[in-house]
C-alpha positions, 0 to 999 in steps of 0.5 A: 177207436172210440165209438161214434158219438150219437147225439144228432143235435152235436157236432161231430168233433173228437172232444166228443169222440166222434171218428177220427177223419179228415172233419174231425180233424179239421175241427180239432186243429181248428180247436188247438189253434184257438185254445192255444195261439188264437185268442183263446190264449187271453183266457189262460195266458199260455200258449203252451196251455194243457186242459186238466179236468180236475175233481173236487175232494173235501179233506175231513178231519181237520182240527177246528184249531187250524182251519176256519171251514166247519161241517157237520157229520152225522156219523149213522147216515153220512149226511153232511152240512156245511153250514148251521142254517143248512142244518136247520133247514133240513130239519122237522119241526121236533128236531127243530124244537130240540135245537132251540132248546139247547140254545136256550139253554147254552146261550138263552136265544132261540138257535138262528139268533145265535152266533154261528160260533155258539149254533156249531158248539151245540150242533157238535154236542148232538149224539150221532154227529160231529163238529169237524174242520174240512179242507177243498182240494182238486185232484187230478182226472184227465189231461186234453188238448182243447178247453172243449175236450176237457169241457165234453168229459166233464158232462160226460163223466160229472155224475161219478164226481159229485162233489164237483170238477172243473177245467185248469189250465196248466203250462206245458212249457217244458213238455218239449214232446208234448210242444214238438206234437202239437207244433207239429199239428199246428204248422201243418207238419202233422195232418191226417191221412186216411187209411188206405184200404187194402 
């Protein structure tokens, strides 16, 4: 059983991992039947709804021929700059100076008055770094019962995701053991019990 949760200023709840008892579970269907017959269903139009915490991952790599996302790598520090003028705010006042110079010299204007074509030619001709097409995708994490369960991993976990997570909300239609459960829950055939001590 998860440990209780210590934070005085939030609610008891099993999205929380707070102890499993006859509150908590109260609260828990309460939160089920919300996100998945009350009206939380016009937020993602499935009744048979699944929380799913997904994380966001950058493919890297991609030819620049098939895809219109640039980044720039730089390859001694793993920095990473998805933009040309994101590049140039980063920088100091010499580096800076070297960019307008290898404007002036490919395209005769200073390195922000170019177009963001020309400003990733020379980016990608800096020794150190590269020029490379990237792809999002999500990735599975976790999967809840509740849109609360899904949002308290996130807080709780964001900082080993850096690059992002969110919530998606995937039908469970044919999950039939899944849908038997949470009916069960929901129609009050399933409740909780305390454990009789001996």
């Amino acid at each position: 059983m998860p440990a209780e949760n210590k934070q005085a200023d939030q609610p008891r709840s099993l999205a929380t991992a707070s102890t499993l008892d006859a509150d908590t579970w109260a609260d828990f269907v309460k939160r089920l039947h919300h996100d998945c017959v009350g009206a939380g269903v016009h937020d993602h139009y499935t009744a048979d709804a699944v929380f799913i915490v997904q994380a966001k991952r950058i493919v890297y790599g991609i030819d620049t021929d098939y895809s219109d996302n640039r980044v720039l790598l730089d390859h001694c520090n793993e920095g990473e700059w998805f933009s040309p003028k994101e590049f140039w705010e980063d920088q100091e006042r010499d580096q800076r100076a070297a960019l307008n110079k290898a404007m002036q010299d490919w395209a005769s204007c200073q390195f922000l008055k170019a177009d963001e074509s020309d400003q990733w030619y020379v980016l990608g001709e800096m020794e150190g770094y590269a020029v490379t097409g990237w792809q999002e995708t999500w990735e599975y994490v976790s999967a809840h019962f509740t849109k609360d369960a899904a949002e308290a991993f996130i807080r709780r976990k964001k900082h080993d995701y850096r690059k992002g997570m969110r919530v998606y909300v995937e039908s469970q239609y044919y999950s039939w053991e899944f849908n038997a459960i949470k009916e069960a829950i929901l129609s009050g055939t399933l409740t909780y019990t305390p454990k009789e001590v001996a």
